[in-house]
NUVEX-266088 format. One record per residue (C-alpha): residue in one letter; x, y, z. Coordinates in Angstrom, 1 decimal. Layout:
// residues N
<r resn="A" east="X" north="Y" up="Z"/>
...
// end
This chain:
// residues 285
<r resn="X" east="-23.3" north="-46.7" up="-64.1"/>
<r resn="X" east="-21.3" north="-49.2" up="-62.0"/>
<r resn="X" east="-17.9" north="-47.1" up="-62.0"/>
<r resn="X" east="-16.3" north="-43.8" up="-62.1"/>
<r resn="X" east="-12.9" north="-41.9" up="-63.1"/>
<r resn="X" east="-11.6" north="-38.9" up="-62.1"/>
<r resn="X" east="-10.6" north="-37.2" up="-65.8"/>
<r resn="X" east="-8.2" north="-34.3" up="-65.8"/>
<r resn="X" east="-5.4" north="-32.3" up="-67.8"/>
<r resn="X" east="-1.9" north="-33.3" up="-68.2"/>
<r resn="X" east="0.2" north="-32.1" up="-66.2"/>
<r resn="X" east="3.5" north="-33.7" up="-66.2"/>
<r resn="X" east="6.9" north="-32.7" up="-67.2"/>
<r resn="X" east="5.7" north="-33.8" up="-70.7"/>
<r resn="X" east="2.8" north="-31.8" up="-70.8"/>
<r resn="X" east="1.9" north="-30.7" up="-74.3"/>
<r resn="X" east="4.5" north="-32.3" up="-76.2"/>
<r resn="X" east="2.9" north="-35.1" up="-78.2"/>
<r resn="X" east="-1.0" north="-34.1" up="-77.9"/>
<r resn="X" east="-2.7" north="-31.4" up="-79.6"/>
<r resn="X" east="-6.3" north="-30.6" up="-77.7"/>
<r resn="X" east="-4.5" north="-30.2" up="-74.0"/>
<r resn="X" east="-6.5" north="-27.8" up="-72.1"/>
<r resn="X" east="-9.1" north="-27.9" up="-69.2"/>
<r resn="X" east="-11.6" north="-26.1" up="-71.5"/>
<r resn="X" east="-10.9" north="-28.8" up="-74.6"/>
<r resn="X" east="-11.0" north="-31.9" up="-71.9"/>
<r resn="X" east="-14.7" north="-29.9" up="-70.7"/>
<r resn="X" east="-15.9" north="-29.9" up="-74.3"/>
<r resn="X" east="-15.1" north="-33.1" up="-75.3"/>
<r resn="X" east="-16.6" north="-35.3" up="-72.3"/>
<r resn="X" east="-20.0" north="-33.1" up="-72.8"/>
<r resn="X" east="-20.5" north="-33.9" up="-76.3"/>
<r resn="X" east="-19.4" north="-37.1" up="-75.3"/>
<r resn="X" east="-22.5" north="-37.7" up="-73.2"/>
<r resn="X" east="-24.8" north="-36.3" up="-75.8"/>
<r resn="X" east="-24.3" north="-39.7" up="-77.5"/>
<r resn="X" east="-23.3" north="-42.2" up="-75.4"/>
<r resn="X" east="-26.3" north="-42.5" up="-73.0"/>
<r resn="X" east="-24.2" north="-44.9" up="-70.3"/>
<r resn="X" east="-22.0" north="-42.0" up="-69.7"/>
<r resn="X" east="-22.6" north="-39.8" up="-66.9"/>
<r resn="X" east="-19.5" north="-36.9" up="-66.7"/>
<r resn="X" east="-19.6" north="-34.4" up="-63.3"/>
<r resn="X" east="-18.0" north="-31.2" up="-62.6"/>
<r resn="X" east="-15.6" north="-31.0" up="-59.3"/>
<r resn="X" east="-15.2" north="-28.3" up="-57.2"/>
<r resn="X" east="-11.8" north="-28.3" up="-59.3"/>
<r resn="X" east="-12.3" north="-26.8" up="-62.8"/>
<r resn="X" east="-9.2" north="-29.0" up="-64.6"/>
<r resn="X" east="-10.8" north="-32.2" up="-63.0"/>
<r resn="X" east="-13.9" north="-34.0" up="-63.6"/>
<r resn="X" east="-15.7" north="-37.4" up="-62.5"/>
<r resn="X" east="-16.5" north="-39.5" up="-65.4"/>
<r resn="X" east="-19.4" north="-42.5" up="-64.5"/>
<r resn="X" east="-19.5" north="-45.2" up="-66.8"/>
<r resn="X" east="-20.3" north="-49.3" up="-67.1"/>
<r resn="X" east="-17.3" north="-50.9" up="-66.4"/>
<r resn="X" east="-13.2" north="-50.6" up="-67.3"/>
<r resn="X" east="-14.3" north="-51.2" up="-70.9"/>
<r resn="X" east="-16.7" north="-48.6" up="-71.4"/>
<r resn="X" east="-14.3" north="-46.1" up="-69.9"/>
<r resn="X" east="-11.4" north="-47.3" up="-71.4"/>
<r resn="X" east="-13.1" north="-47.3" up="-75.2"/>
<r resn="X" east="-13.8" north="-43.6" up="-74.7"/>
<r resn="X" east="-10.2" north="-42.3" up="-73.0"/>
<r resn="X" east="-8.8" north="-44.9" up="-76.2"/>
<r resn="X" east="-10.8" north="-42.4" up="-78.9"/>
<r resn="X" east="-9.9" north="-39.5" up="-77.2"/>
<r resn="X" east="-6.4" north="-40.8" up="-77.1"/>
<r resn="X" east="-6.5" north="-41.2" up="-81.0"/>
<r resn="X" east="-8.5" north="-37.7" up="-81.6"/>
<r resn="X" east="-5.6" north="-35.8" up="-80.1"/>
<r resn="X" east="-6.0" north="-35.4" up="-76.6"/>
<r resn="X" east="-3.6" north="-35.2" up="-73.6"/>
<r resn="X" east="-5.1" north="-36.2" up="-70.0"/>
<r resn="X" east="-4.5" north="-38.2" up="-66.8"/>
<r resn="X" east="-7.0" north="-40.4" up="-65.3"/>
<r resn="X" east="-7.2" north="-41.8" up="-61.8"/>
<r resn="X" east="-7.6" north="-44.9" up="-60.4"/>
<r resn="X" east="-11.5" north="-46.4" up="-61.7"/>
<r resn="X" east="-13.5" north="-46.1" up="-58.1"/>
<r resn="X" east="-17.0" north="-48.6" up="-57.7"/>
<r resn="X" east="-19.5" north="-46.8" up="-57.1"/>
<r resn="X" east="-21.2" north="-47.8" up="-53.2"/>
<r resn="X" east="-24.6" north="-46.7" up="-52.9"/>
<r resn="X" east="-26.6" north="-46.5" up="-49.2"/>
<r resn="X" east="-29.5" north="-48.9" up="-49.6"/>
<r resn="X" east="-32.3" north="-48.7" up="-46.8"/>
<r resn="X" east="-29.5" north="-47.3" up="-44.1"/>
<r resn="X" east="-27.4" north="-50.0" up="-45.9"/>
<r resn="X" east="-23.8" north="-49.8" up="-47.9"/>
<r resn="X" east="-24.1" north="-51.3" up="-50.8"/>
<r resn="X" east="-21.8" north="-52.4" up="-53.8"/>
<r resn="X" east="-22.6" north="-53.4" up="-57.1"/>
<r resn="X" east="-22.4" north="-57.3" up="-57.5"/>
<r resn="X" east="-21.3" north="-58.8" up="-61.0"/>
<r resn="X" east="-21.7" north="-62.7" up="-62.4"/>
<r resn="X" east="-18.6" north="-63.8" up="-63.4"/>
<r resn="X" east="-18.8" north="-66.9" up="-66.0"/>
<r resn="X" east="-15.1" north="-68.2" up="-66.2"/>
<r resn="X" east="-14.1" north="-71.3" up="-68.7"/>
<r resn="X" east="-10.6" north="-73.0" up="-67.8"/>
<r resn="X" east="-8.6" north="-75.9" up="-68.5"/>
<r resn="X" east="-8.5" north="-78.2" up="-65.6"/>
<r resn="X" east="-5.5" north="-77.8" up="-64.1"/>
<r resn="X" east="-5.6" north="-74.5" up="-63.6"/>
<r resn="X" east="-9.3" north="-74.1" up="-62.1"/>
<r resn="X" east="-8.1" north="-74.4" up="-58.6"/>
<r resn="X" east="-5.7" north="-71.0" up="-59.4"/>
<r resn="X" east="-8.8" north="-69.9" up="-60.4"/>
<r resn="X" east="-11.2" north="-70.6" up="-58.1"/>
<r resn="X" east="-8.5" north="-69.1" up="-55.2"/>
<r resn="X" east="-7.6" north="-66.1" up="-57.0"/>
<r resn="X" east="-11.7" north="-65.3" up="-57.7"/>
<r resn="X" east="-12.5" north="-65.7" up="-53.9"/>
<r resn="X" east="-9.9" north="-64.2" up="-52.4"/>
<r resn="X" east="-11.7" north="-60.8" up="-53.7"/>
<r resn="X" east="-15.1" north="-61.7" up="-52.0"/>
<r resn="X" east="-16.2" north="-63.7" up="-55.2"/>
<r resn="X" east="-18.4" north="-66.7" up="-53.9"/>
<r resn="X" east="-19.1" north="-69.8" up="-56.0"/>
<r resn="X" east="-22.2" north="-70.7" up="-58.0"/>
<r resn="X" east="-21.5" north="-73.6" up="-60.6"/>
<r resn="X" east="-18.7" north="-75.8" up="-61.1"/>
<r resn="X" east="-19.2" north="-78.2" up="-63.6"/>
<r resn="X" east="-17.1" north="-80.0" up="-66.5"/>
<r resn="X" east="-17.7" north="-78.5" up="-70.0"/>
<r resn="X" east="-15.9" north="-80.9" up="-72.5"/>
<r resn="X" east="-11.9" north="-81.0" up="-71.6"/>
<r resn="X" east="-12.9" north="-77.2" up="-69.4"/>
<r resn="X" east="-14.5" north="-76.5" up="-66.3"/>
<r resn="X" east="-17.1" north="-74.2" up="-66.6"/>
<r resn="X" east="-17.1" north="-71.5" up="-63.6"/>
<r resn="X" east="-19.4" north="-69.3" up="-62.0"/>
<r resn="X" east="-19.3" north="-66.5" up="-59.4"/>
<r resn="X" east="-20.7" north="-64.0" up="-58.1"/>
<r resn="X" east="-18.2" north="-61.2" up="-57.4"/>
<r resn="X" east="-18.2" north="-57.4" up="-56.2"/>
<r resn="X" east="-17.1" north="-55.2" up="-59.1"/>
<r resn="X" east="-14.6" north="-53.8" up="-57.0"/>
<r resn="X" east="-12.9" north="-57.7" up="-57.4"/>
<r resn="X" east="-12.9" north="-57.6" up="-61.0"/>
<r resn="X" east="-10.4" north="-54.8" up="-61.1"/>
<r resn="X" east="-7.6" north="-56.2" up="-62.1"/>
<r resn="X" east="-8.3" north="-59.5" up="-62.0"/>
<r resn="X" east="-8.6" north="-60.5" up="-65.8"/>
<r resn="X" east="-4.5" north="-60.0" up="-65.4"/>
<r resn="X" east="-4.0" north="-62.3" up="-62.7"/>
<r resn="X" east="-6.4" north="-64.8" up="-64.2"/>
<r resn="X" east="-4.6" north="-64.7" up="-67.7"/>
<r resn="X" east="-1.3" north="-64.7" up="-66.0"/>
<r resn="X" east="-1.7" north="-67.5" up="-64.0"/>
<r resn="X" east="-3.5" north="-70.1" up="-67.0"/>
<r resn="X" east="-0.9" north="-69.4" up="-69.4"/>
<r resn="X" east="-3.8" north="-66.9" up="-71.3"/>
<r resn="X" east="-6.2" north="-69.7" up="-71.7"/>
<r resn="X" east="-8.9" north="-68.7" up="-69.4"/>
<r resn="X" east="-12.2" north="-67.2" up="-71.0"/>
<r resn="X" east="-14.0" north="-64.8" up="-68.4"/>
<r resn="X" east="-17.2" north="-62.9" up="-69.3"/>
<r resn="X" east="-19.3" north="-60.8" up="-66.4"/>
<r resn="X" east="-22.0" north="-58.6" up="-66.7"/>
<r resn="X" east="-24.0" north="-56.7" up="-63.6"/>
<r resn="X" east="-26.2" north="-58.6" up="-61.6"/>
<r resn="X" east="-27.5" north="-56.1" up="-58.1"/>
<r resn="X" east="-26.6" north="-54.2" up="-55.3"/>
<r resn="X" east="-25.8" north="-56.3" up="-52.4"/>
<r resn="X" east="-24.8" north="-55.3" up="-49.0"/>
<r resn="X" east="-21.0" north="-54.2" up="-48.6"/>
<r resn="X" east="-18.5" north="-57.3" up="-48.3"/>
<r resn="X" east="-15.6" north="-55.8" up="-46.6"/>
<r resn="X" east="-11.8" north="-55.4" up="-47.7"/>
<r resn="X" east="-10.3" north="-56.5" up="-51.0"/>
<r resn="X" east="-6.7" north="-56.9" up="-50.9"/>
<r resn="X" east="-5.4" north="-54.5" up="-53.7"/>
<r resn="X" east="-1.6" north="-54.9" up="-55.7"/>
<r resn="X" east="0.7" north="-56.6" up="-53.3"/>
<r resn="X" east="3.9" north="-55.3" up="-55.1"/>
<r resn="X" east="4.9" north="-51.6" up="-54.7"/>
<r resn="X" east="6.6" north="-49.3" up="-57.3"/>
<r resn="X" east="9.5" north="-48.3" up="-58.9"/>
<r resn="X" east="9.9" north="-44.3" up="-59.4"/>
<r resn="X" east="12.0" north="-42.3" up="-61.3"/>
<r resn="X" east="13.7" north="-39.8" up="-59.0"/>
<r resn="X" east="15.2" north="-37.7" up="-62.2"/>
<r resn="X" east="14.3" north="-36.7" up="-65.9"/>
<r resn="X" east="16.0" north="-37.7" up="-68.7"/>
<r resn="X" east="16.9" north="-40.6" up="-71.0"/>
<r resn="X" east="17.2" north="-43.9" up="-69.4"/>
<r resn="X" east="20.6" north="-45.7" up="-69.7"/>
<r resn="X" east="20.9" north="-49.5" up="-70.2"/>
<r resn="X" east="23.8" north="-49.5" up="-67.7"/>
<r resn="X" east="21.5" north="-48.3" up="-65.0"/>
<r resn="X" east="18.3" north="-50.7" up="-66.3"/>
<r resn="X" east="20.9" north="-53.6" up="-66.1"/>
<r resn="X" east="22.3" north="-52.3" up="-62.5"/>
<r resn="X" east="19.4" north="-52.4" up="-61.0"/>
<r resn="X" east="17.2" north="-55.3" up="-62.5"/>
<r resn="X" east="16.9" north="-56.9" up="-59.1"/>
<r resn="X" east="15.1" north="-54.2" up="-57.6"/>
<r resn="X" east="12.1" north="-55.3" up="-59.7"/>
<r resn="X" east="10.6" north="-55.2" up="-63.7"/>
<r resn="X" east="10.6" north="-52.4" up="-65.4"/>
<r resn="X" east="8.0" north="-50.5" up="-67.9"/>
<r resn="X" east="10.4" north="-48.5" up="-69.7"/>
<r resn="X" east="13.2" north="-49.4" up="-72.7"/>
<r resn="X" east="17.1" north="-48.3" up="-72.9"/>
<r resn="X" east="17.1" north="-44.9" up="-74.2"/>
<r resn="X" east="13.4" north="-43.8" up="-73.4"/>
<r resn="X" east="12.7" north="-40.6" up="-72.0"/>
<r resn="X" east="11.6" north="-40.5" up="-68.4"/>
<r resn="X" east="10.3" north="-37.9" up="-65.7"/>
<r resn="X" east="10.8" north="-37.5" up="-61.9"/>
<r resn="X" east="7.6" north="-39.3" up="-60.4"/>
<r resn="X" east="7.0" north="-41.3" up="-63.2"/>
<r resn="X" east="6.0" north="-45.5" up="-62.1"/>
<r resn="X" east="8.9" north="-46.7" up="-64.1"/>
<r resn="X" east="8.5" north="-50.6" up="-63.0"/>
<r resn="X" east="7.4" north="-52.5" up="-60.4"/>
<r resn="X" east="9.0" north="-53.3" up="-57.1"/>
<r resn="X" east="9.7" north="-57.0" up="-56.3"/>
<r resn="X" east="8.6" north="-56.2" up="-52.7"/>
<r resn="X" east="5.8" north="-54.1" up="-51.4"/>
<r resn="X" east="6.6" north="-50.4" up="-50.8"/>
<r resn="X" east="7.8" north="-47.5" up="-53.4"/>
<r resn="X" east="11.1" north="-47.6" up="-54.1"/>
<r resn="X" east="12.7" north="-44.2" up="-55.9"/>
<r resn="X" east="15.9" north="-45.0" up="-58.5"/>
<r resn="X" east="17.7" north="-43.2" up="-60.9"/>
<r resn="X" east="18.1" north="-44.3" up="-64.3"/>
<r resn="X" east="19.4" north="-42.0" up="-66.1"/>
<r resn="X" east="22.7" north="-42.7" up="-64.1"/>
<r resn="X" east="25.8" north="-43.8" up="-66.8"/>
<r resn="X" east="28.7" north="-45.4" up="-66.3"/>
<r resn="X" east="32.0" north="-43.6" up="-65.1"/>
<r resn="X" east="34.4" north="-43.1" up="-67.8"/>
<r resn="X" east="38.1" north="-42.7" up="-66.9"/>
<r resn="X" east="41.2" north="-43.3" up="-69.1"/>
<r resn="X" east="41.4" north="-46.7" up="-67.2"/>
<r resn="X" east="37.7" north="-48.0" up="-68.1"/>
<r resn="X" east="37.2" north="-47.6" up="-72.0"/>
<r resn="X" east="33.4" north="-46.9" up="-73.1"/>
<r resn="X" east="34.3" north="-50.4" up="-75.8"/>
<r resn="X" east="34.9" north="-52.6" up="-72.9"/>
<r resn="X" east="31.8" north="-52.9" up="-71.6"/>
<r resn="X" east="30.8" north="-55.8" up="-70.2"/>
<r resn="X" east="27.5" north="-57.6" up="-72.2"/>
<r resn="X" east="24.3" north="-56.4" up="-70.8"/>
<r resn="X" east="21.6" north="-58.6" up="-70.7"/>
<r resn="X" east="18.8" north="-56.3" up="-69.9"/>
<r resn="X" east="15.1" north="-58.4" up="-69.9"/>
<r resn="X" east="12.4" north="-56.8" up="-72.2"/>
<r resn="X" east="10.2" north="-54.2" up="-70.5"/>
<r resn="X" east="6.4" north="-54.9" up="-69.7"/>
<r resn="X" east="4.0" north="-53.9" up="-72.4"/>
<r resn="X" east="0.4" north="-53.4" up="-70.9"/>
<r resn="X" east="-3.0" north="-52.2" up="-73.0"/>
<r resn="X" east="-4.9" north="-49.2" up="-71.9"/>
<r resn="X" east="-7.6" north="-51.5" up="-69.7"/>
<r resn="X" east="-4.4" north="-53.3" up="-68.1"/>
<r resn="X" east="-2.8" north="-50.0" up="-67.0"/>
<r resn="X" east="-6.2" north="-49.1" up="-65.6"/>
<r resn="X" east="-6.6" north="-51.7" up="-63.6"/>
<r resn="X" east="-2.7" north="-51.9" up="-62.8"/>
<r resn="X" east="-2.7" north="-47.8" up="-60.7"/>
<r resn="X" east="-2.8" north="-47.4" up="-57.3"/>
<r resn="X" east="-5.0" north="-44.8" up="-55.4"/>
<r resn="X" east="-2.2" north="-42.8" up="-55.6"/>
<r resn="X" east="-1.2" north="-42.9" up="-59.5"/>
<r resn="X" east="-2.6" north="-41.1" up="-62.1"/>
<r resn="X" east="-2.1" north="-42.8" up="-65.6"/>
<r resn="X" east="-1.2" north="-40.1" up="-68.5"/>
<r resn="X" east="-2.5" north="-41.1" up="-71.6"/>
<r resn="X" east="-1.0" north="-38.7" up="-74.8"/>
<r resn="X" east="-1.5" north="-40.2" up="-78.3"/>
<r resn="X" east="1.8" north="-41.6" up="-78.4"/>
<r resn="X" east="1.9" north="-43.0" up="-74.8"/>
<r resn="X" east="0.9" north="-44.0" up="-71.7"/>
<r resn="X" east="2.3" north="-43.6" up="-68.5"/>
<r resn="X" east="1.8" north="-44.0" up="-64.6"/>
<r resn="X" east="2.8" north="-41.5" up="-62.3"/>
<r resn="X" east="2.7" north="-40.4" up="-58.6"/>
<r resn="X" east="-0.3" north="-38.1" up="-57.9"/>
<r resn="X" east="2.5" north="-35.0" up="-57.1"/>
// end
């Protein structure tokens, strides 16, 4: 195993409402038998009985098992995915992954900067019909997140495979998300008045009318530190100001991410809630 999880029960404000197995001892149960079949799997009891650390192969592995659990029922927040460092001869070591990345040409020097700016070093470079064909080596702690930025940033038409090469020595600091978050500060339904209000604060995760907690990560910040906002927040009505003379909003589509994207997307200080009708980020309360 190359990375691990910390698994434990739901606790939010929505706790229980849309899952049916939501207790410590059905979460217990299920990552047991779990490891009864799916030899890769490694799950640890904490000191903490609602909490557990889950060891697996990569985002995928771990992300294909909280996915069936997901669609089996189950209600439970996960934490940030953690490499695993190991101490080699007196040494601290990290797992080191080959990255194998195919990209159009113009966009292998985004590429290549995005790849070693997490620690990844260059192997090959070499033109592969109209492509150029990539390789890296790169600490697993640098793949975390990167397929995002990598897609982002070729219009979706990079190809990237890795798979686990060795434990090398340590290679220092990674730099992590740059942008900070946006959090609810009440519960309730948000309103597109206060979605159009405050668009410039950052992009949001959340649609008109969608019910929201206190702590939840209900965007992204457009600069680097938490910011807390209320959405739930209407507009004043008086006998002056009508409710039918509202101005057109024009409120921008809220970002959709998969399971591994929201994974890889958490902080250290964010747990992601996954129920089987939806996932969410939160502040670790």
């Amino acid at each position: 195993p190359t990375m691990s999880m910390l698994f434990t029960i739901n606790n939010s404000p929505f706790f229980g409402k849309e899952g049916k197995f939501v207790t410590s001892r059905h979460l217990r149960d299920r990552l047991f038998k779990e490891t009864e079949k799916n030899l890769a799997l490694k799950v640890e009891e904490t000191d903490s009985e609602s909490k557990f650390n889950v060891y697996g192969r990569g985002i995928l592995h771990l992300s294909v098992l909280i996915e069936t659990m997901r669609r089996e029922g189950y209600e439970l927040q996960v934490g940030k995915p953690q490499v695993i460092i190991k101490e080699i001869d007196g040494v601290k070591s990290e797992p080191i992954e080959h990255l194998v990345v195919d990209v159009p040409e113009q966009y292998s020097g985004k590429v290549i900067e995005l790849v070693t700016q997490r620690k990844g070093e260059m192997q090959v470079m070499e033109p592969k019909g109209d492509l150029q064909h990539l390789e890296f080596d790169i600490p697993s702690r640098g793949l975390i997140g990167l397929r995002n930025f990598v897609l982002n940033s070729t219009a979706g038409e990079a190809v990237m495979t890795h798979r686990f090469v060795e434990y090398q020595p340590f290679k220092g600091d990674i730099p992590g998300r740059m942008k900070g978050s946006l959090i609810s500060m009440e519960q309730g339904a948000a309103t597109p008045f206060a979605l159009n209000r405050l668009q410039d604060r950052g992009r949001f995760f959340v649609d008109p009318g969608q019910e929201i907690y206190k702590g939840q990560v209900i965007g992204e910040n457009s600069r680097d530190n938490d910011l807390e906002i209320n959405l739930i927040k209407g507009k004043q009505l008086t006998n002056m100001r009508k409710s039918g003379s509202d101005e057109a909003m024009k409120i921008a589509p809220k970002i959709d991410f998969s399971l591994e994207e929201t994974m890889e997307y958490i902080k250290a200080d964010e747990y992601l809630e996954v129920t089987p009708l939806s996932i969410r980020m939160r502040k670790i309360s």
